[in-house]
N, CA and C atoms of all chains as a GROMACS GRO file, in nm:
protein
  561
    1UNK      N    1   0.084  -0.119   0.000
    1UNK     CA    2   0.000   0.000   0.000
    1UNK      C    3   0.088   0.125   0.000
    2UNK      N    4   0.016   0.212  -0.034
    2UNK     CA    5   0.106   0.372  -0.106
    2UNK      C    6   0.026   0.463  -0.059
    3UNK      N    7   0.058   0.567  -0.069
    3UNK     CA    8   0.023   0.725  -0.029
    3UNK      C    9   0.078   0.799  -0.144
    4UNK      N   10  -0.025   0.856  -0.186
    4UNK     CA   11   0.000   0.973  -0.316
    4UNK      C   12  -0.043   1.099  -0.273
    5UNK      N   13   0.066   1.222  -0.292
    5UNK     CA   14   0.031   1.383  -0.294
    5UNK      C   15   0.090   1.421  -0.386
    6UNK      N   16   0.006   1.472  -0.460
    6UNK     CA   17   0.090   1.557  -0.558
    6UNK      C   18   0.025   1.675  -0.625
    7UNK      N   19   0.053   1.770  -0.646
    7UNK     CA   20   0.010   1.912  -0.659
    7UNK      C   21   0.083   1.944  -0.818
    8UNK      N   22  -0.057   1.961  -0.893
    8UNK     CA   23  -0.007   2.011  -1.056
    8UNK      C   24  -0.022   2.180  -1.044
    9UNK      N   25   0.114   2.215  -1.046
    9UNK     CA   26   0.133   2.391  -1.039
    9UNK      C   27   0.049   2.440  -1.139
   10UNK      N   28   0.044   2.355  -1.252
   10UNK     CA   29   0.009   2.442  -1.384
   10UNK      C   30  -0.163   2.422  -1.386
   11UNK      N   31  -0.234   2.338  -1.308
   11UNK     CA   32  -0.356   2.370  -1.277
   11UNK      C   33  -0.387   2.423  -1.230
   12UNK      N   34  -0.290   2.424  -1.108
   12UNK     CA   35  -0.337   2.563  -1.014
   12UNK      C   36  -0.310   2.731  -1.056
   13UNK      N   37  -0.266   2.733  -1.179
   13UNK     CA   38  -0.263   2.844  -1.249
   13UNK      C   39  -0.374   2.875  -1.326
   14UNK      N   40  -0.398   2.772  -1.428
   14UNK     CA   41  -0.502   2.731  -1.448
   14UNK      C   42  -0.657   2.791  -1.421
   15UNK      N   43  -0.648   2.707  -1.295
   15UNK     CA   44  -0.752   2.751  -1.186
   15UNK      C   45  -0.786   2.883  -1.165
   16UNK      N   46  -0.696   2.961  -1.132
   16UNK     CA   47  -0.654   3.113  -1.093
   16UNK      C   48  -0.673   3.194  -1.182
   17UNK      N   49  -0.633   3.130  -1.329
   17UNK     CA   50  -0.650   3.228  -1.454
   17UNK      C   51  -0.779   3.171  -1.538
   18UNK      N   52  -0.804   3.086  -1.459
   18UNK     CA   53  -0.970   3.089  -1.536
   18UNK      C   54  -1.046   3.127  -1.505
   19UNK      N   55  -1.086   3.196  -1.398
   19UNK     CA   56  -1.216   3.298  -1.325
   19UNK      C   57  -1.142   3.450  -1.427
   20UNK      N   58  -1.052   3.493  -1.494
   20UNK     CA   59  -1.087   3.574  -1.586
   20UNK      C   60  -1.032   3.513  -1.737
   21UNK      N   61  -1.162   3.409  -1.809
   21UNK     CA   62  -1.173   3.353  -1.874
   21UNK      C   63  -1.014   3.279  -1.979
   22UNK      N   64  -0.948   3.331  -1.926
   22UNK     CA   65  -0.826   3.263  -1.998
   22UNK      C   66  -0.791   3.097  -1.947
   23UNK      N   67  -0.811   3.036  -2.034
   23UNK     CA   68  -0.806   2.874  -2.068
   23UNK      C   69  -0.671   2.844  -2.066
   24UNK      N   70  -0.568   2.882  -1.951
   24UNK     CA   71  -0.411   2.827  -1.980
   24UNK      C   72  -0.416   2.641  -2.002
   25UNK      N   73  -0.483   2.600  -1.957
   25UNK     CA   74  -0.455   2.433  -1.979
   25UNK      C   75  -0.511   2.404  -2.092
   26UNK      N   76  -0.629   2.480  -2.149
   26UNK     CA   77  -0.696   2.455  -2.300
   26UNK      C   78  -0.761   2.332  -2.201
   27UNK      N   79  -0.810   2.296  -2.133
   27UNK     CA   80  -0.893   2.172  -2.080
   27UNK      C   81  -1.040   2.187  -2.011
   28UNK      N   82  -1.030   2.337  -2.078
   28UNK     CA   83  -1.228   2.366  -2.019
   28UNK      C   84  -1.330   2.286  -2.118
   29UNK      N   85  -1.388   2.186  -2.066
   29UNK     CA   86  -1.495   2.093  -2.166
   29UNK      C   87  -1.426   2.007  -2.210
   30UNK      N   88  -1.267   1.934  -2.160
   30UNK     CA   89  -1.265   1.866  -2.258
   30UNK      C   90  -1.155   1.767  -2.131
   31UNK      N   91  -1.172   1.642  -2.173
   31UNK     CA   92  -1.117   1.560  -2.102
   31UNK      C   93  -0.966   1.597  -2.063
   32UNK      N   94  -0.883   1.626  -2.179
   32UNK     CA   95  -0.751   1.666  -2.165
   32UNK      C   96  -0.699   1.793  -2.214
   33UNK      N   97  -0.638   1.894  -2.194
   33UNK     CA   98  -0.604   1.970  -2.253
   33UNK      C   99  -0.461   1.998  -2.341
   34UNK      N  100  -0.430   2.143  -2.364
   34UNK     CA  101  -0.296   2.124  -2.457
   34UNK      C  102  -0.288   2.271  -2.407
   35UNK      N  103  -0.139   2.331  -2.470
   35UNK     CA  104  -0.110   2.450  -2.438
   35UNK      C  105  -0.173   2.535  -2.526
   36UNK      N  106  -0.192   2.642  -2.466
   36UNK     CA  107  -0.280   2.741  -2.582
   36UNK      C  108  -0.219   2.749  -2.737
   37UNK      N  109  -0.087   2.775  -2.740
   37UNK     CA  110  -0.086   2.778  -2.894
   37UNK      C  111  -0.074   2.582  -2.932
   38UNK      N  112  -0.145   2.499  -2.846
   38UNK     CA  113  -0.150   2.353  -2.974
   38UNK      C  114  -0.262   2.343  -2.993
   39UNK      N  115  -0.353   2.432  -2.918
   39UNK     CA  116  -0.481   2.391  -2.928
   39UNK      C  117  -0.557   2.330  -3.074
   40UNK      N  118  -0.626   2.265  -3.043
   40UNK     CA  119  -0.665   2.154  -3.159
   40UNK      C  120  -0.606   2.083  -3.259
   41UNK      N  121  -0.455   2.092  -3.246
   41UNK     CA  122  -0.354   2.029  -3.314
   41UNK      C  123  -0.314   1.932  -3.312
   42UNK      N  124  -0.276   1.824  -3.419
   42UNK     CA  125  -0.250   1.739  -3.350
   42UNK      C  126  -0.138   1.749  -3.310
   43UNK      N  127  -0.059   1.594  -3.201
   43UNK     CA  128   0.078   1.560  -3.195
   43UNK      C  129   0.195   1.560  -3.313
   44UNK      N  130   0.298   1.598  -3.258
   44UNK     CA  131   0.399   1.591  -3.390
   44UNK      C  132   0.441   1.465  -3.407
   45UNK      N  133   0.458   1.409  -3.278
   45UNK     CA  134   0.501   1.258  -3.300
   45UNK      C  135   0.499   1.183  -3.166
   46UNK      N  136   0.459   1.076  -3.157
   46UNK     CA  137   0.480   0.998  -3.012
   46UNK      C  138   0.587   1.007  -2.950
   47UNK      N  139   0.595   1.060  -2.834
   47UNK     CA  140   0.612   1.072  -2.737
   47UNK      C  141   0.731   0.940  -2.711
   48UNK      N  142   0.845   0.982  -2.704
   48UNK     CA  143   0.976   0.894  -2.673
   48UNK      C  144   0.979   0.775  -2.605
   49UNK      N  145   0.968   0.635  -2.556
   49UNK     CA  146   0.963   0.557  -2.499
   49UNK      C  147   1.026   0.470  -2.451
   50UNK      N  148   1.122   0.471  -2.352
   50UNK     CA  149   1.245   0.402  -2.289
   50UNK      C  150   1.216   0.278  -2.292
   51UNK      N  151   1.299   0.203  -2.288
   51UNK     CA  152   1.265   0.057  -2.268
   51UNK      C  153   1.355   0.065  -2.090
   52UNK      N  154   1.237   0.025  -2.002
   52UNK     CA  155   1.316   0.060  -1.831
   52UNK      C  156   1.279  -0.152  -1.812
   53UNK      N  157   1.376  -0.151  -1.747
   53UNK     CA  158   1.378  -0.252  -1.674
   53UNK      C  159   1.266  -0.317  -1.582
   54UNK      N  160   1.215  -0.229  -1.517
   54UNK     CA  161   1.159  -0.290  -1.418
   54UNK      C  162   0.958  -0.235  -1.510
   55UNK      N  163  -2.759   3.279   0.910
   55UNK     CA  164  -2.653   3.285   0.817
   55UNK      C  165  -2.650   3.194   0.785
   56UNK      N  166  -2.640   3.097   0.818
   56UNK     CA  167  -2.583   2.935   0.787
   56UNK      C  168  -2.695   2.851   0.665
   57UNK      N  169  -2.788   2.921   0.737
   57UNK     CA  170  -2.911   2.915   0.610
   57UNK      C  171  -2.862   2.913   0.441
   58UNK      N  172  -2.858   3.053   0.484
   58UNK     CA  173  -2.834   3.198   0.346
   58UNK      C  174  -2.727   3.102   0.282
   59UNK      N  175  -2.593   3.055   0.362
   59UNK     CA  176  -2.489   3.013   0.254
   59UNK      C  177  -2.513   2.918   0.223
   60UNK      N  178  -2.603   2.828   0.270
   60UNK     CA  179  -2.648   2.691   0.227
   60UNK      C  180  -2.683   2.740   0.079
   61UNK      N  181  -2.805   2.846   0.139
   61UNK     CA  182  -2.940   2.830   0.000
   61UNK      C  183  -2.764   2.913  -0.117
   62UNK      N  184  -2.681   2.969  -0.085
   62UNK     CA  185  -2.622   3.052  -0.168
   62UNK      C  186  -2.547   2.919  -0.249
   63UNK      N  187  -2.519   2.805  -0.192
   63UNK     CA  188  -2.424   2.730  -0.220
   63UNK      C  189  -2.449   2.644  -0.332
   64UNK      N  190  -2.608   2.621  -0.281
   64UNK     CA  191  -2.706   2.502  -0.340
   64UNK      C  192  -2.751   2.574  -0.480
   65UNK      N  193  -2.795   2.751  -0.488
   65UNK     CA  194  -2.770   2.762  -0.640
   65UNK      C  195  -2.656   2.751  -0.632
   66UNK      N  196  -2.545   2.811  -0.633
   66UNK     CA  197  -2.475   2.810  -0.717
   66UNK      C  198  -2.412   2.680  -0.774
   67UNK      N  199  -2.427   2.570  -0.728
   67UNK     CA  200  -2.452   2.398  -0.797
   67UNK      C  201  -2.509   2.385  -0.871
   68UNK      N  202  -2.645   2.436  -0.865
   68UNK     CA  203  -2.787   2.446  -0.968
   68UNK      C  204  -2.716   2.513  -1.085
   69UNK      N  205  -2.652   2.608  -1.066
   69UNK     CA  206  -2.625   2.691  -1.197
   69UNK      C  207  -2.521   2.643  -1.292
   70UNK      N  208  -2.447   2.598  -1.212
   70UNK     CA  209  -2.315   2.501  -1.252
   70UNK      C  210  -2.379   2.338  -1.331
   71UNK      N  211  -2.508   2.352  -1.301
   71UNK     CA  212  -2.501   2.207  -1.404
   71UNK      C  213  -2.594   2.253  -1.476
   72UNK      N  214  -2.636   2.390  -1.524
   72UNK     CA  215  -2.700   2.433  -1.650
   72UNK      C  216  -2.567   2.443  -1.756
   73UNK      N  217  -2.638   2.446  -1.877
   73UNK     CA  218  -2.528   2.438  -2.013
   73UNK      C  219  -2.497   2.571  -2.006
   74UNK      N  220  -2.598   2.658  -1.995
   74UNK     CA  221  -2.536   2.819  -1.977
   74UNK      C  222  -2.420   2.850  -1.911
   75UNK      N  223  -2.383   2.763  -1.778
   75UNK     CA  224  -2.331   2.775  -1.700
   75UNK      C  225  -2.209   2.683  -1.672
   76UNK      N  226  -2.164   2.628  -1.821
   76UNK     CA  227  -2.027   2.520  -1.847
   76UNK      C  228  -1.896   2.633  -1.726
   77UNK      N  229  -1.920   2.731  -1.773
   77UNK     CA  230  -1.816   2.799  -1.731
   77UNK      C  231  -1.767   2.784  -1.557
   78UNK      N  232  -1.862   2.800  -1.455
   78UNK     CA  233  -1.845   2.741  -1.311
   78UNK      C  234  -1.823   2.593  -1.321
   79UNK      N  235  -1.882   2.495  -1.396
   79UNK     CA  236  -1.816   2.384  -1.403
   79UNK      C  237  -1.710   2.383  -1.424
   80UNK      N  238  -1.670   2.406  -1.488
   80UNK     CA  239  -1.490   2.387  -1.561
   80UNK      C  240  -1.373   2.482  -1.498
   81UNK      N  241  -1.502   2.572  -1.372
   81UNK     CA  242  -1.354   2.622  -1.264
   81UNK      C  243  -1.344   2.525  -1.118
   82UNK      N  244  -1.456   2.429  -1.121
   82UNK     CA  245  -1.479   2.298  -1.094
   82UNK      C  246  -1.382   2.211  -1.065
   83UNK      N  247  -1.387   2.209  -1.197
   83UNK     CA  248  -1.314   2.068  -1.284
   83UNK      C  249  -1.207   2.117  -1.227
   84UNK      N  250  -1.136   2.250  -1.312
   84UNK     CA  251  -0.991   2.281  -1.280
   84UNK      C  252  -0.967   2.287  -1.100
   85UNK      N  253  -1.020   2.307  -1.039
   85UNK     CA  254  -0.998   2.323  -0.935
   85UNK      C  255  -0.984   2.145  -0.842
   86UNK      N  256  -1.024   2.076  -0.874
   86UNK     CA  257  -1.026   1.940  -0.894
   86UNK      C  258  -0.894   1.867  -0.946
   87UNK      N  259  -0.852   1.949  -1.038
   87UNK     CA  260  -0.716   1.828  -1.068
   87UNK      C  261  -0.588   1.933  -1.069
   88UNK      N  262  -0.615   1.991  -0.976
   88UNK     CA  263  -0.521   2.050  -0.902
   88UNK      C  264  -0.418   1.958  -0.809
   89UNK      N  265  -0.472   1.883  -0.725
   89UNK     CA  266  -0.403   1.746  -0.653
   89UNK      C  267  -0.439   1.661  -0.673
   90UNK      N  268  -0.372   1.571  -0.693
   90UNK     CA  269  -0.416   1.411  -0.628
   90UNK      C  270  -0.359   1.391  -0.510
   91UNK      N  271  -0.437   1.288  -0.435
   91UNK     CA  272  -0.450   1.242  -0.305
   91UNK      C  273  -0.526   1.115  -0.250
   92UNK      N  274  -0.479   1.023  -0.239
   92UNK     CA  275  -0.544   0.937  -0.228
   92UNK      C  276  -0.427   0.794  -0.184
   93UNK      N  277  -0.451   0.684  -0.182
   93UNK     CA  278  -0.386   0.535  -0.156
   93UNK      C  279  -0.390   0.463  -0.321
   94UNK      N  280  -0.268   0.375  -0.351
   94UNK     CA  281  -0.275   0.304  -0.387
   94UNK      C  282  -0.213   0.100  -0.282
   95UNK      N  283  -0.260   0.091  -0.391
   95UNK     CA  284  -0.228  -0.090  -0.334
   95UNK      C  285  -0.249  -0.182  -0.462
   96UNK      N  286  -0.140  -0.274  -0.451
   96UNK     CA  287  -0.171  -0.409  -0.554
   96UNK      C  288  -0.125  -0.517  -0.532
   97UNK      N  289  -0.182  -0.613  -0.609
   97UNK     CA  290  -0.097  -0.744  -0.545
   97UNK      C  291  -0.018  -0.776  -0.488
   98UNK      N  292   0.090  -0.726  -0.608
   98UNK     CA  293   0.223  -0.715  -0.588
   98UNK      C  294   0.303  -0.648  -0.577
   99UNK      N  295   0.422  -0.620  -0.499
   99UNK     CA  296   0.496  -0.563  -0.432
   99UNK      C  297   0.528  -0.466  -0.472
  100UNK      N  298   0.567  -0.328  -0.482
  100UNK     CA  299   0.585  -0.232  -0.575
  100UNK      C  300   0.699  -0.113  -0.520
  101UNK      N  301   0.817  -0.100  -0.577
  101UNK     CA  302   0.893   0.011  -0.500
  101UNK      C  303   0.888   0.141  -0.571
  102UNK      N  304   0.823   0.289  -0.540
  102UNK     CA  305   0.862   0.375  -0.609
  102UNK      C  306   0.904   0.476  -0.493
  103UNK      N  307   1.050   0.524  -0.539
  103UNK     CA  308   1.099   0.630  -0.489
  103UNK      C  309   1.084   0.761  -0.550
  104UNK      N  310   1.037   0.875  -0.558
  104UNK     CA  311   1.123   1.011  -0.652
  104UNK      C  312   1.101   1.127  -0.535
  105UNK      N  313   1.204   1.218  -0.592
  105UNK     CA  314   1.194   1.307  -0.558
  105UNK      C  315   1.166   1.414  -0.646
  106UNK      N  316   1.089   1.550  -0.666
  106UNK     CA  317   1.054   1.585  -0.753
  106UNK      C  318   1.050   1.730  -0.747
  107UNK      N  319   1.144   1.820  -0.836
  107UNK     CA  320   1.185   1.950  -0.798
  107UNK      C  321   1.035   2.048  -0.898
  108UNK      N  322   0.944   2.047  -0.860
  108UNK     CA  323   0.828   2.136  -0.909
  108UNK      C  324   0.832   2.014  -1.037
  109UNK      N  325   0.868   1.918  -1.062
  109UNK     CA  326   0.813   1.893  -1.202
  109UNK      C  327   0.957   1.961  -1.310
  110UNK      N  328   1.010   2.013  -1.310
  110UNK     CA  329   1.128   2.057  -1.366
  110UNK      C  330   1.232   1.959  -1.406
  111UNK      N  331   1.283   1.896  -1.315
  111UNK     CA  332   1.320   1.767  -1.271
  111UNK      C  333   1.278   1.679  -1.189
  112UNK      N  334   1.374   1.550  -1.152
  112UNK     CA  335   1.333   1.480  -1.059
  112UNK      C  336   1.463   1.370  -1.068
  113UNK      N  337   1.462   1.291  -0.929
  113UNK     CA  338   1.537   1.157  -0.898
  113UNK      C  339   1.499   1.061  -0.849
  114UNK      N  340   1.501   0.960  -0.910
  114UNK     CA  341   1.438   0.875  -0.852
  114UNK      C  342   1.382   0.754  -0.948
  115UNK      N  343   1.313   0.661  -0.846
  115UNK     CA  344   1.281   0.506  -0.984
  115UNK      C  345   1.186   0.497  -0.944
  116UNK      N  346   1.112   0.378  -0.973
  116UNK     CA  347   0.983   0.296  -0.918
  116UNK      C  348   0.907   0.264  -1.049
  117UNK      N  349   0.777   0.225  -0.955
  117UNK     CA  350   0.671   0.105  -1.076
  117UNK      C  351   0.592   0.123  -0.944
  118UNK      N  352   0.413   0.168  -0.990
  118UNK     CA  353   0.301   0.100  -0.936
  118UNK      C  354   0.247   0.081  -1.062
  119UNK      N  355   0.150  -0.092  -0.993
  119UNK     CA  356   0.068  -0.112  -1.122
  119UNK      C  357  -0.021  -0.140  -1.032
  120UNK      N  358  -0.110  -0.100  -0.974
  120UNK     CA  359  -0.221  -0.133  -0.894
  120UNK      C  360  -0.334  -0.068  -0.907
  121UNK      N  361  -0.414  -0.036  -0.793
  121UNK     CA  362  -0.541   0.018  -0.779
  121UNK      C  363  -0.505   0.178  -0.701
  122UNK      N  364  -0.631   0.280  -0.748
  122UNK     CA  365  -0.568   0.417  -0.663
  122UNK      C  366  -0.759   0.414  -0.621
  123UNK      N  367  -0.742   0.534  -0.492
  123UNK     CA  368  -0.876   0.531  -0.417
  123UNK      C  369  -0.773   0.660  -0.347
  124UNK      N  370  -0.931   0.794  -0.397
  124UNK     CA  371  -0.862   0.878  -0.311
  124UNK      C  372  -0.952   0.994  -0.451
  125UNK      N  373  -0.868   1.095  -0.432
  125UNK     CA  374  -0.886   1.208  -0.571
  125UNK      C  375  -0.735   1.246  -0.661
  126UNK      N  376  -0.789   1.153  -0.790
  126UNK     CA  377  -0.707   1.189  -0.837
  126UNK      C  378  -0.727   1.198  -0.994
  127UNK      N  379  -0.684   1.222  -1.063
  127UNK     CA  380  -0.655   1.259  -1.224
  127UNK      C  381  -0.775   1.353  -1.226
  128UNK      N  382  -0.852   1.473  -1.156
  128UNK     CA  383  -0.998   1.539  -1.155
  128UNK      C  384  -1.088   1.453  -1.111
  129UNK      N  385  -1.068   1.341  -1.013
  129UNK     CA  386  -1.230   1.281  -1.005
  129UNK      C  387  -1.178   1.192  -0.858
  130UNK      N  388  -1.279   1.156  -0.799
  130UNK     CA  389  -1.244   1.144  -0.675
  130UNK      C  390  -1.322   0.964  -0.676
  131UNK      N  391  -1.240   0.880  -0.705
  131UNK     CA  392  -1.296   0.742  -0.728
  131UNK      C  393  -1.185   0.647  -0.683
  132UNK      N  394  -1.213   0.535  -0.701
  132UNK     CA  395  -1.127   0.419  -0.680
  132UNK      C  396  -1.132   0.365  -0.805
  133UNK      N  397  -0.975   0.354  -0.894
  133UNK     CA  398  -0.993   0.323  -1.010
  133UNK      C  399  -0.799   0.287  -1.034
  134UNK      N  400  -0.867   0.233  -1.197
  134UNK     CA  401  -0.690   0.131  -1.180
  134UNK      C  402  -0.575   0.287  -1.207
  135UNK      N  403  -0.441   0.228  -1.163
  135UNK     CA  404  -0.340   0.318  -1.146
  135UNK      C  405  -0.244   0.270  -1.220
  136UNK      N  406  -0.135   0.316  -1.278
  136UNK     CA  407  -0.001   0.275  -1.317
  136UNK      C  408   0.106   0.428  -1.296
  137UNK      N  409   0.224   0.411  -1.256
  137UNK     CA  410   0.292   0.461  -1.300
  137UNK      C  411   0.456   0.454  -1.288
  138UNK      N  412   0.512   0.465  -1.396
  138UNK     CA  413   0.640   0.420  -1.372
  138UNK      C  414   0.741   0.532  -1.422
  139UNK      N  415   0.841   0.535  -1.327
  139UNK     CA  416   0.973   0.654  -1.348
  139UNK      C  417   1.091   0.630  -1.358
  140UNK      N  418   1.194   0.726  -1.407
  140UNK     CA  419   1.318   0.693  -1.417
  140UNK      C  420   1.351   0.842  -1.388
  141UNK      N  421   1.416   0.938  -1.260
  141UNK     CA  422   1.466   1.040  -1.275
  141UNK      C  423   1.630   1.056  -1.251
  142UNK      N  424   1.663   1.118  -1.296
  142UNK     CA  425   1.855   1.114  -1.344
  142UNK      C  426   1.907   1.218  -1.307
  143UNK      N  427   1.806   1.348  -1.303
  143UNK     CA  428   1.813   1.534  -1.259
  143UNK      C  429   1.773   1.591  -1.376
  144UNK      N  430   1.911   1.549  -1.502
  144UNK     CA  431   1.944   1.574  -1.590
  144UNK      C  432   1.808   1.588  -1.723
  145UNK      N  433   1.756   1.460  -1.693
  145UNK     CA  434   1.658   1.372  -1.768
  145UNK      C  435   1.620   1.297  -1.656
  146UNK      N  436   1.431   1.301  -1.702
  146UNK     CA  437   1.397   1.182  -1.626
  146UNK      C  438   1.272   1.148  -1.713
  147UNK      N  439   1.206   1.062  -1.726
  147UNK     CA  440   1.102   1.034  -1.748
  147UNK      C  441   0.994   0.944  -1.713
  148UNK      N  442   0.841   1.002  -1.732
  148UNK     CA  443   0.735   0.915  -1.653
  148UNK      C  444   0.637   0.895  -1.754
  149UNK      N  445   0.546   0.774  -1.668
  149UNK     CA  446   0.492   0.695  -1.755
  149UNK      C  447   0.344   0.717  -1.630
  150UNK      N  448   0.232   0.800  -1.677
  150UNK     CA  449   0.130   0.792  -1.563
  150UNK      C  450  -0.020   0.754  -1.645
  151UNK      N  451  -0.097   0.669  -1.543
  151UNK     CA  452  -0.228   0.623  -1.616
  151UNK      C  453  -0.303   0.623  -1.469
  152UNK      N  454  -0.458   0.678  -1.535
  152UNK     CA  455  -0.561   0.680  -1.426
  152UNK      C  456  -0.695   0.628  -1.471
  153UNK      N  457  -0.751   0.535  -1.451
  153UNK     CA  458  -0.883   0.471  -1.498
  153UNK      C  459  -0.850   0.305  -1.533
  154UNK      N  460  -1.002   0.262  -1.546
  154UNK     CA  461  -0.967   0.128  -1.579
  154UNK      C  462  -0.940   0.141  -1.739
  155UNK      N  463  -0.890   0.220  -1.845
  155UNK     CA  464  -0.875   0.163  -1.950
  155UNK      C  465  -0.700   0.155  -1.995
  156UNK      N  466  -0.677   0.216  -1.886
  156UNK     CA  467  -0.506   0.198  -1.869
  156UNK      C  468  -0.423   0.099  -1.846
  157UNK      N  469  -0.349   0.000  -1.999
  157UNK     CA  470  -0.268  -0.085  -2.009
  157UNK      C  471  -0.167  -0.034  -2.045
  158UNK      N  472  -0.068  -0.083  -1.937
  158UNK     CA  473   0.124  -0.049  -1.958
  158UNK      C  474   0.146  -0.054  -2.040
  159UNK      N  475   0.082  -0.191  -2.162
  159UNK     CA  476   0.150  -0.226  -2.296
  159UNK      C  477   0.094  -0.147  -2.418
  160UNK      N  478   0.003  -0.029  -2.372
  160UNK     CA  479  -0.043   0.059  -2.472
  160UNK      C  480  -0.010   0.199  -2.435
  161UNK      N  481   0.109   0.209  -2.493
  161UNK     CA  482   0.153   0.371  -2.490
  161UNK      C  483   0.034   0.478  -2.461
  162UNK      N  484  -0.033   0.488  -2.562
  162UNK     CA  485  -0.153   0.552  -2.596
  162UNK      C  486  -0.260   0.592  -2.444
  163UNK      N  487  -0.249   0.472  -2.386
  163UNK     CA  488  -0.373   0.503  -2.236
  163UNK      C  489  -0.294   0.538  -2.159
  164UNK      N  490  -0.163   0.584  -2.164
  164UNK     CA  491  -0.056   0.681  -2.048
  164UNK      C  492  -0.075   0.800  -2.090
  165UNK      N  493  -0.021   0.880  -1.965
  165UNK     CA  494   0.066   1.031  -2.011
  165UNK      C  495   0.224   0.962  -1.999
  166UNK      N  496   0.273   1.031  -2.127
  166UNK     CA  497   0.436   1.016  -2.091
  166UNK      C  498   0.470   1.176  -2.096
  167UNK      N  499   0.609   1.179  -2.014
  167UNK     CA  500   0.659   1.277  -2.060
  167UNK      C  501   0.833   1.265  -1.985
  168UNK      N  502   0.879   1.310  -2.080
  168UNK     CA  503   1.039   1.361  -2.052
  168UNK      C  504   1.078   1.512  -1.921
  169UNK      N  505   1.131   1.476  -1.850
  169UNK     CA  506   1.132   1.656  -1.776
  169UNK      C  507   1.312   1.641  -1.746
  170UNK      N  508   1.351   1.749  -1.627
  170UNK     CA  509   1.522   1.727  -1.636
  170UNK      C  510   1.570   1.822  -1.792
  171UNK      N  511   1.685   1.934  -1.734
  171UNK     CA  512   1.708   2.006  -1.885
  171UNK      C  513   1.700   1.962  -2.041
  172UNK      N  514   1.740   1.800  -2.039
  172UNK     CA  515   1.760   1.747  -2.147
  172UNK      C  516   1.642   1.698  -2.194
  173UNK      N  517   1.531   1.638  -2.113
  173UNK     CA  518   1.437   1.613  -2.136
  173UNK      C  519   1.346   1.732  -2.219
  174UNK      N  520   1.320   1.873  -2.147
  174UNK     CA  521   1.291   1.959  -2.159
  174UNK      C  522   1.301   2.044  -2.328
  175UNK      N  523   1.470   1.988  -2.364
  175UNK     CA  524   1.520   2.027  -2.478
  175UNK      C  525   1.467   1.931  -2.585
  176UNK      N  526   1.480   1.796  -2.566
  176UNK     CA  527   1.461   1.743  -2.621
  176UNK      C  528   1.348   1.707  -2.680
  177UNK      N  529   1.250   1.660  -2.600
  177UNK     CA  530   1.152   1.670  -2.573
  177UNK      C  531   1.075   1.707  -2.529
  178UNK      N  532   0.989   1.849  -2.560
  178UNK     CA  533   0.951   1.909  -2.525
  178UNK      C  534   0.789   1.949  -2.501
  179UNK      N  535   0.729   1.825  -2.590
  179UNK     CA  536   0.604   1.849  -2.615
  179UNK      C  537   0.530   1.777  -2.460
  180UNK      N  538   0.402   1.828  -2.431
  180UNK     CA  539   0.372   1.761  -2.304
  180UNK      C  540   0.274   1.793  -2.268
  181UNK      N  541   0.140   1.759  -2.234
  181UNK     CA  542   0.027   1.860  -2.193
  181UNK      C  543   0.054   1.952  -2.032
  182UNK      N  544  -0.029   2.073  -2.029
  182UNK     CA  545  -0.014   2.147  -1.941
  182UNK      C  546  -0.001   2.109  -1.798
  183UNK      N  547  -0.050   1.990  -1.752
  183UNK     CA  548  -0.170   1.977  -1.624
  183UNK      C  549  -0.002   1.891  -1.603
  184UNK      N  550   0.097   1.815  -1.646
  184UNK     CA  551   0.206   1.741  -1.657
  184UNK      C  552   0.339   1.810  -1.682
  185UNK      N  553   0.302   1.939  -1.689
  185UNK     CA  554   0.446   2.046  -1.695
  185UNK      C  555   0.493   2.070  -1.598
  186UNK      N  556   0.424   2.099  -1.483
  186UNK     CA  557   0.499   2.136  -1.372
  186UNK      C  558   0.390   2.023  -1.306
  187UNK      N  559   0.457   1.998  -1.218
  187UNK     CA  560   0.386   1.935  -1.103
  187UNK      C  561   0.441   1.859  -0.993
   0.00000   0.00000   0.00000
């Protein structure tokens, strides 16, 4: 068994800058968001993937 | 008083689940996946260490593949967990999943991301809510 805390800064900006309508996470209505200038863009390419041991 | 903020509280819920009113939802939402907090547990044995400088960097290893119960990814449930790290300072990278449709062996149902200067340079693309944290 585990214990998790963890605090996303950039939501809590987010948060703060969305009561005057600015969307920094781009994630109002939508499951996930992106940074304001990717908005509706796609990915350039997947995302790097280590091969880890464990 | 205690009344008044009730009845003040109870609209303002009411208003928040009109469509007019997406906008108090979604300071909601954001306000919601601000932390996670909660327990995990799984079968099997699981070591994760990190330490984690704002999300900038980090040091540290580990692997959970279990169950989480608590609030986390915006929603406050008991639901499957994964996540696995490698931090170096330099470079580190993580591998995080929240819900039951999250399999290790499908890139796709994680967040990954690279952090650590090199990571940062290198790889740079990443959603917001996973930039700092």
């Amino acid at each position: 068994m585990g214990l998790v805390f963890n605090i996303r800064f950039a939501e809590l900006f987010d948060f703060l800058m969305g009561w005057t309508t600015f969307d920094l996470c781009g994630d109002d209505g939508k499951k996930q968001g992106d940074w304001p200038w990717r908005k509706n863009k796609p990915r350039k390419k997947p995302v790097y993937r280590p091969k880890l041991p464990y | 008083m205690r009344q008044h903020v009730g009845r003040a509280l109870a609209m303002v819920a009411c208003l928040a689940c009109l469509p007019g009113c997406a906008y108090l939802r979604h300071r909601g939402e954001d306000a919601a996946e601000i932390v996670d907090l909660g327990a995990t547990w799984a079968k099997s044995p699981y070591v994760s260490a990190n330490a984690c400088l704002l999300g900038l960097a980090s040091v540290g290893a580990g692997k959970v593949n279990g169950r989480f119960v608590g609030l986390g990814d915006g929603r406050a449930a008991a639901m499957r967990h994964f996540h696995r790290n490698v931090g170096l300072l330099v470079w580190s990278y993580d591998e995080l999943g929240w819900g039951e449709g999250v399999d290790p062996e499908k890139p796709e149902t994680l967040e990954r991301y690279h952090i650590g200067p090199w990571g940062w340079l290198k790889y740079p693309e990443r959603r917001p809510a996973y930039a700092f944290g």
